[in-house]
C-alpha atoms as an extended CHARMM CRD file, in Angstrom:
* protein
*
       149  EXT
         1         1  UNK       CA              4.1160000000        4.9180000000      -10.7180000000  PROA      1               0.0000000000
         2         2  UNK       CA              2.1720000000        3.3030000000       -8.4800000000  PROA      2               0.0000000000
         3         3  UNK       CA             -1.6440000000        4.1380000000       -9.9770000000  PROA      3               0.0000000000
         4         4  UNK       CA             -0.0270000000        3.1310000000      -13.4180000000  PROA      4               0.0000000000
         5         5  UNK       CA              1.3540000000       -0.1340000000      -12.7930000000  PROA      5               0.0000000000
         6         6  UNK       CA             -2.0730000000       -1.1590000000      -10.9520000000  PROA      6               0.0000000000
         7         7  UNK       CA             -3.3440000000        0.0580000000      -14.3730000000  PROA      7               0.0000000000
         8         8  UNK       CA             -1.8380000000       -2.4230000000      -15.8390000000  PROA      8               0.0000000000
         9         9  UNK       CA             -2.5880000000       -5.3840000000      -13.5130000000  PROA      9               0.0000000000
        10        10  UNK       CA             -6.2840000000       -4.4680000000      -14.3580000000  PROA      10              0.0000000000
        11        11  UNK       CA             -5.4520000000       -4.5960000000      -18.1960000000  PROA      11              0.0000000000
        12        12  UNK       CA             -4.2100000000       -8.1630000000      -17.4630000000  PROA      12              0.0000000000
        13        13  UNK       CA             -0.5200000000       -8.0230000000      -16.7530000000  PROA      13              0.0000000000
        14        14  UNK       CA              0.8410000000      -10.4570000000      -14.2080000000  PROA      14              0.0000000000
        15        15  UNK       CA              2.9880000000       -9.3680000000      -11.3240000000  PROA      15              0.0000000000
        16        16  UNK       CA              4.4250000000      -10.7010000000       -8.0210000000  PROA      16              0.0000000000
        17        17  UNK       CA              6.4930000000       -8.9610000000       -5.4700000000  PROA      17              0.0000000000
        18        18  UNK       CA              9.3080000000       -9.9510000000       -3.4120000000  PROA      18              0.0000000000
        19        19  UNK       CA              9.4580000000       -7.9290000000        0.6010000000  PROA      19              0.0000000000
        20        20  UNK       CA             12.5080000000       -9.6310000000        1.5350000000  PROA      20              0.0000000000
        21        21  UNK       CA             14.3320000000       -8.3640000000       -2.0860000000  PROA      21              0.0000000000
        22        22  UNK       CA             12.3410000000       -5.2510000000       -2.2780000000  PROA      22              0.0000000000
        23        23  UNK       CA             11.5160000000       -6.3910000000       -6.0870000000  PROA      23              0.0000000000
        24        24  UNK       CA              8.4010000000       -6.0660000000       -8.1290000000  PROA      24              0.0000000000
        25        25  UNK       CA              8.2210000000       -8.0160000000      -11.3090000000  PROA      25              0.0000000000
        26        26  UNK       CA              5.6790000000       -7.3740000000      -14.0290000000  PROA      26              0.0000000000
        27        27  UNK       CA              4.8490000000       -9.9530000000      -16.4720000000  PROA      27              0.0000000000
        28        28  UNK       CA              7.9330000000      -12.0740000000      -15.0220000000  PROA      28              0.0000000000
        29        29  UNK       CA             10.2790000000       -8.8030000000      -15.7330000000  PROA      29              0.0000000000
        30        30  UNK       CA             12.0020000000       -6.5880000000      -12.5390000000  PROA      30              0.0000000000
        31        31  UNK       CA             10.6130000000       -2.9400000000      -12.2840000000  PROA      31              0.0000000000
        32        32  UNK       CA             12.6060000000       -0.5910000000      -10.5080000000  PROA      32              0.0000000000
        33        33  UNK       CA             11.1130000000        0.6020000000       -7.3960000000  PROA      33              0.0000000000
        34        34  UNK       CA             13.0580000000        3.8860000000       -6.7330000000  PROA      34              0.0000000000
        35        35  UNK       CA             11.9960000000        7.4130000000       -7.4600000000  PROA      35              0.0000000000
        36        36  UNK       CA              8.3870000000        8.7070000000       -7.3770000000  PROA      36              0.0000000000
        37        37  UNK       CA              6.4100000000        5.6290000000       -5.9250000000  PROA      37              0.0000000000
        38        38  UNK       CA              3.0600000000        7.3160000000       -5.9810000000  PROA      38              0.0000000000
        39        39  UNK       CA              1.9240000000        6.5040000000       -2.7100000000  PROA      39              0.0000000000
        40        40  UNK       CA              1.7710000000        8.9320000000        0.2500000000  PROA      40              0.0000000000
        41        41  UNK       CA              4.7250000000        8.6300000000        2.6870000000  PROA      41              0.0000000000
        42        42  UNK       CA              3.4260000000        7.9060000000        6.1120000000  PROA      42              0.0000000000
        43        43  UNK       CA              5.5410000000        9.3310000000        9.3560000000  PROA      43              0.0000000000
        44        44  UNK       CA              3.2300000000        7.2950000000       11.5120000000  PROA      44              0.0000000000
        45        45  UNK       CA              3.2420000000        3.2170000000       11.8370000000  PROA      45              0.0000000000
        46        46  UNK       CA             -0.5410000000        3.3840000000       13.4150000000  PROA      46              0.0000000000
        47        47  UNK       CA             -1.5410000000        5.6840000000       10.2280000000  PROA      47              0.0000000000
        48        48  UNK       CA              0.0850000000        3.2520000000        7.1860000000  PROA      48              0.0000000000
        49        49  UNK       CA             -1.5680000000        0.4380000000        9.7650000000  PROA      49              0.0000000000
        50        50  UNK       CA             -4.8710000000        2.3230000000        9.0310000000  PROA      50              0.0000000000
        51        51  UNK       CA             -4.4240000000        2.3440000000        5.3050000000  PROA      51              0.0000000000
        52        52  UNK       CA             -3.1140000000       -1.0460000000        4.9100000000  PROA      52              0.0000000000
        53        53  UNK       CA             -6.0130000000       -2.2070000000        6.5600000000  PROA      53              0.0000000000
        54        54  UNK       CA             -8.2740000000       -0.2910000000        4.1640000000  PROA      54              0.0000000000
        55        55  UNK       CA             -6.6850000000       -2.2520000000        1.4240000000  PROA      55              0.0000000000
        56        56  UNK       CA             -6.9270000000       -5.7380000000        2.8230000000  PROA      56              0.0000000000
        57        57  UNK       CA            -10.2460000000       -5.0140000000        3.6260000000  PROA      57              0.0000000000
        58        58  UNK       CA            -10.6360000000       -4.5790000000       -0.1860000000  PROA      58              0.0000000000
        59        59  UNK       CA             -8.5140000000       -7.6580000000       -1.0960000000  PROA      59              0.0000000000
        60        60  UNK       CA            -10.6690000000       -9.5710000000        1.5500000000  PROA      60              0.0000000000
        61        61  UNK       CA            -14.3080000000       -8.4010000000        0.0890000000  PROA      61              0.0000000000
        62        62  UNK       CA            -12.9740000000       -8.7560000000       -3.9730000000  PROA      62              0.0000000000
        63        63  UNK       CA            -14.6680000000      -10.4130000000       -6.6170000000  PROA      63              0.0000000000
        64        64  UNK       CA            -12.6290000000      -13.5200000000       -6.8200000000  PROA      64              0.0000000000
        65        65  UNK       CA            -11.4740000000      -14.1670000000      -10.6790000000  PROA      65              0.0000000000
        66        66  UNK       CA            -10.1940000000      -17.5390000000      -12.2250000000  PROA      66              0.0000000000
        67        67  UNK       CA             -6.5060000000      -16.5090000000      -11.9140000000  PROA      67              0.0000000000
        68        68  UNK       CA             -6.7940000000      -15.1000000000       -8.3970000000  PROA      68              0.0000000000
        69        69  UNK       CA             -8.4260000000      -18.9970000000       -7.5100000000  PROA      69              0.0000000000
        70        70  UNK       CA             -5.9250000000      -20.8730000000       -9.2020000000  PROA      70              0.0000000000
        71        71  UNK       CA             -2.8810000000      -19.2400000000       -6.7380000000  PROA      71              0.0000000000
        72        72  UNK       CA             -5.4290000000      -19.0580000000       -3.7910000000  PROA      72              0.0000000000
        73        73  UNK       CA             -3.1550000000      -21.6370000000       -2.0620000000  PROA      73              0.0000000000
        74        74  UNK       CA              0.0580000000      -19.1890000000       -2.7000000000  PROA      74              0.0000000000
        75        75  UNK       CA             -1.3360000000      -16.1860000000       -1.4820000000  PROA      75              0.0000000000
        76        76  UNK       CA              0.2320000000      -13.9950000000        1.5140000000  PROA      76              0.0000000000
        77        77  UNK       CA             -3.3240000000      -12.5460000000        3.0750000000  PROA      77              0.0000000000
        78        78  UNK       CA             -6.5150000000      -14.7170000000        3.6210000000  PROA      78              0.0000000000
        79        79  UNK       CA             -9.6300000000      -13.2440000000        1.2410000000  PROA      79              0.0000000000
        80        80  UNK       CA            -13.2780000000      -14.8180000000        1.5040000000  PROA      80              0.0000000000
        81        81  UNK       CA            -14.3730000000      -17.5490000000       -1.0680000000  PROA      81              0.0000000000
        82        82  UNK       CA            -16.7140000000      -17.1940000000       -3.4420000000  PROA      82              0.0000000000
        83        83  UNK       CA            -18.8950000000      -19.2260000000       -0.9710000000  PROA      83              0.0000000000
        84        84  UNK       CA            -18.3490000000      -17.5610000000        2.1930000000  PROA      84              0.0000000000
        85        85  UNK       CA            -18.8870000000      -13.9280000000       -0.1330000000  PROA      85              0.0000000000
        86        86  UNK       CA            -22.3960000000      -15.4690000000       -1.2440000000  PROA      86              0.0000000000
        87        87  UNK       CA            -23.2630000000      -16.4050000000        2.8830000000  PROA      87              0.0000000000
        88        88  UNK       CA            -22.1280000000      -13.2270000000        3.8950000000  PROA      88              0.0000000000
        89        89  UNK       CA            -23.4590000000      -10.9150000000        1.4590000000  PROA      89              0.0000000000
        90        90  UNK       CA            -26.2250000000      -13.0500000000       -0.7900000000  PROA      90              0.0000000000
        91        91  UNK       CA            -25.6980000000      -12.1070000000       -4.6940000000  PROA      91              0.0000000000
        92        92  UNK       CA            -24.7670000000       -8.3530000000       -4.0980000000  PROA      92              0.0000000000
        93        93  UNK       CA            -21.2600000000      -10.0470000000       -3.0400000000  PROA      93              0.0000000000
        94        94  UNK       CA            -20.6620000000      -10.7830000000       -6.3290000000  PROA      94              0.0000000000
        95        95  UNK       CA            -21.1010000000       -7.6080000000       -8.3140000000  PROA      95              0.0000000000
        96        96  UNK       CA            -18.0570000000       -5.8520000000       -6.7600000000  PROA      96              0.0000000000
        97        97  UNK       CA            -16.3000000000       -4.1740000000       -9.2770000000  PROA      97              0.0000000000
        98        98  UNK       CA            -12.9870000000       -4.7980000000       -7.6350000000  PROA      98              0.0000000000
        99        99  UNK       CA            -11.0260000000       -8.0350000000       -8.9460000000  PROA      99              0.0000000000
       100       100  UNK       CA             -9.1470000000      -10.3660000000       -6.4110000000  PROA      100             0.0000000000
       101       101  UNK       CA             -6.2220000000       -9.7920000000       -8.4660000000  PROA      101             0.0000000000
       102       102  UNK       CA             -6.2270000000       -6.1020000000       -8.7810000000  PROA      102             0.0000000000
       103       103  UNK       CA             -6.9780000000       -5.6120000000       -4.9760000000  PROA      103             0.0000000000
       104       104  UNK       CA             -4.6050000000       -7.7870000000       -4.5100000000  PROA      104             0.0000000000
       105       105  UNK       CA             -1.9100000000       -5.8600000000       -6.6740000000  PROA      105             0.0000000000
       106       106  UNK       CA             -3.3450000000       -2.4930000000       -4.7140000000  PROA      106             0.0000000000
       107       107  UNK       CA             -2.1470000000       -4.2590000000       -1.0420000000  PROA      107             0.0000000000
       108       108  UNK       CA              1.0820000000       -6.1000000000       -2.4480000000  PROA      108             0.0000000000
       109       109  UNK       CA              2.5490000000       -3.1510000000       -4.1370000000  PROA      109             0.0000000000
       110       110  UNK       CA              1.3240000000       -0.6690000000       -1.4680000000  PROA      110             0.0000000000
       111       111  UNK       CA              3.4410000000       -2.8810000000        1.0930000000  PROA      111             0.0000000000
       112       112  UNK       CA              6.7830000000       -2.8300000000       -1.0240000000  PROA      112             0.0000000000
       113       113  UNK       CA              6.8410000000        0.5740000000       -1.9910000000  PROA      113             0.0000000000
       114       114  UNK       CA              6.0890000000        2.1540000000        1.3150000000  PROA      114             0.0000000000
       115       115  UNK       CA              9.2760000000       -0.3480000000        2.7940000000  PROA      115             0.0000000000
       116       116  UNK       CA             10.9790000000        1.4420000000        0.0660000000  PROA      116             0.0000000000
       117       117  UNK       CA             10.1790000000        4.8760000000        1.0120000000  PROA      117             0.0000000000
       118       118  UNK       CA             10.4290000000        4.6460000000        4.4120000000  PROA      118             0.0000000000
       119       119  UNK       CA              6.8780000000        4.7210000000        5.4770000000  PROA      119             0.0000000000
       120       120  UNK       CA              7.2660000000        1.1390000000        6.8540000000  PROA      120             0.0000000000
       121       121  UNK       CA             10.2590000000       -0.5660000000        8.3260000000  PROA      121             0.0000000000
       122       122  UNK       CA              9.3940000000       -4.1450000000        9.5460000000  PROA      122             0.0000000000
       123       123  UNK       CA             11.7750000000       -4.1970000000       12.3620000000  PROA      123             0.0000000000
       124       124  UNK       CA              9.3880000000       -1.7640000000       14.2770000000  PROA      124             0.0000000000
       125       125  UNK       CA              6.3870000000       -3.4550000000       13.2800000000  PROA      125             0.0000000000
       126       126  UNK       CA              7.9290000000       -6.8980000000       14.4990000000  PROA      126             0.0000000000
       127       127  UNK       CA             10.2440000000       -5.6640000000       17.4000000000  PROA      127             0.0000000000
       128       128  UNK       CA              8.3860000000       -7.6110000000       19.5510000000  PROA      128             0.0000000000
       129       129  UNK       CA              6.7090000000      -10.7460000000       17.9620000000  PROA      129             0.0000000000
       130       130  UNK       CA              6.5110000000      -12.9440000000       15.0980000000  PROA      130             0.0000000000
       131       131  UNK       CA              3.5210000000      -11.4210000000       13.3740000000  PROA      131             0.0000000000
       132       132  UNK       CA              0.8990000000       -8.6440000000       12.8350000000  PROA      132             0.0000000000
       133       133  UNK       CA             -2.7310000000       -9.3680000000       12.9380000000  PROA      133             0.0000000000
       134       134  UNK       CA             -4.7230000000       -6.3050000000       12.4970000000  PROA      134             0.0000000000
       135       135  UNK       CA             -8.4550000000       -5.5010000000       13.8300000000  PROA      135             0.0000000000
       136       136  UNK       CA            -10.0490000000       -7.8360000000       11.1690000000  PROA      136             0.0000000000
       137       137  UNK       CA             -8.4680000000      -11.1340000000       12.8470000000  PROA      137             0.0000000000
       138       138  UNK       CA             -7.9910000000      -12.3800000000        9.4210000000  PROA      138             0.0000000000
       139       139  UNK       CA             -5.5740000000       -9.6250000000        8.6520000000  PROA      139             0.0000000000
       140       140  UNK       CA             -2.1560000000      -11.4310000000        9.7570000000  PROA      140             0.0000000000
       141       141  UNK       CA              1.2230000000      -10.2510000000        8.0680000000  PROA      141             0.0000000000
       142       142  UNK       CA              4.4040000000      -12.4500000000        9.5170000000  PROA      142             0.0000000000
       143       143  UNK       CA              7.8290000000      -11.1190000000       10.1990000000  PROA      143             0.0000000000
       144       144  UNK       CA              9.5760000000      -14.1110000000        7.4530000000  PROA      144             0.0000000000
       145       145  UNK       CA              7.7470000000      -12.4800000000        4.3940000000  PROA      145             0.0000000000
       146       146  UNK       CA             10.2340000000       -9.0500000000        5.3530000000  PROA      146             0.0000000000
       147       147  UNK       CA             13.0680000000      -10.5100000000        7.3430000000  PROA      147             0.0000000000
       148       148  UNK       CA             15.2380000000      -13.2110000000        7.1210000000  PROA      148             0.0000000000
       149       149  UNK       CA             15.5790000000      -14.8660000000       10.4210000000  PROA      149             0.0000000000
């Protein structure tokens, strides 16, 4: 489920996701996130940590597209501008194959459907504060996008 669905965020389909609801919603309709996910179901917090990193660290380096720029301001995790991509990598930055959208997609999705299989429960990953940051300092997750207070 979950390769296909990115398959379609990379034909062009809209989607946004929900923690707090457990919902996805593609092209503004609910998809059910039960059954075969797709994704590999983690036993260890420090391992999904590892591969949740992996992905920001995707989202973070991805070619930023119009769409992904115009809801910049709404998005959960922190990716580089096209600016600081140029600074950082000179013109090279720019020929990642990997749209901001789709990498984004990759991380968002990954997230929900490992709360719903049980490979992430955000009461142990915010037992004790507030927030996540990971090793990239600009990896932050906060408690309010799983839990209400």
């Amino acid at each position: 489920m979950y390769n296909e669905i990115i398959e379609r965020i990379k034909q062009g389909a809209r989607f946004s996701v929900d923690f707090k609801k457990k919902e996805l919603k593609i092209n503004g309709k609910a998809v059910s996130v039960e059954g075969s996910l797709g994704i590999k179901k983690y036993d260890n917090l420090d391992e999904w940590l590892d591969e949740v990193e992996d992905l920001y660290d995707e989202y973070k380096y991805s070619k930023p597209t119009q769409r992904s720029m115009e809801k910049e301001r709404k998005s959960r995790f922190k990716a580089l501008s096209p600016g600081e991509l140029l600074n950082e990598f000179g013109h090279d930055a720019l020929s990642n194959p990997l749209s901001r959208d789709v990498a984004q997609a990759k991380l968002e999705i990954f997230i929900l459907f490992s709360m719903v299989n049980g490979s992430f429960n955000p009461d142990e990953l915010f037992a004790k504060d507030w927030y996540y940051q990971g090793a990239d300092k600009s990896f932050i997750m906060l408690k309010n996008w799983f839990i209400n207070n």
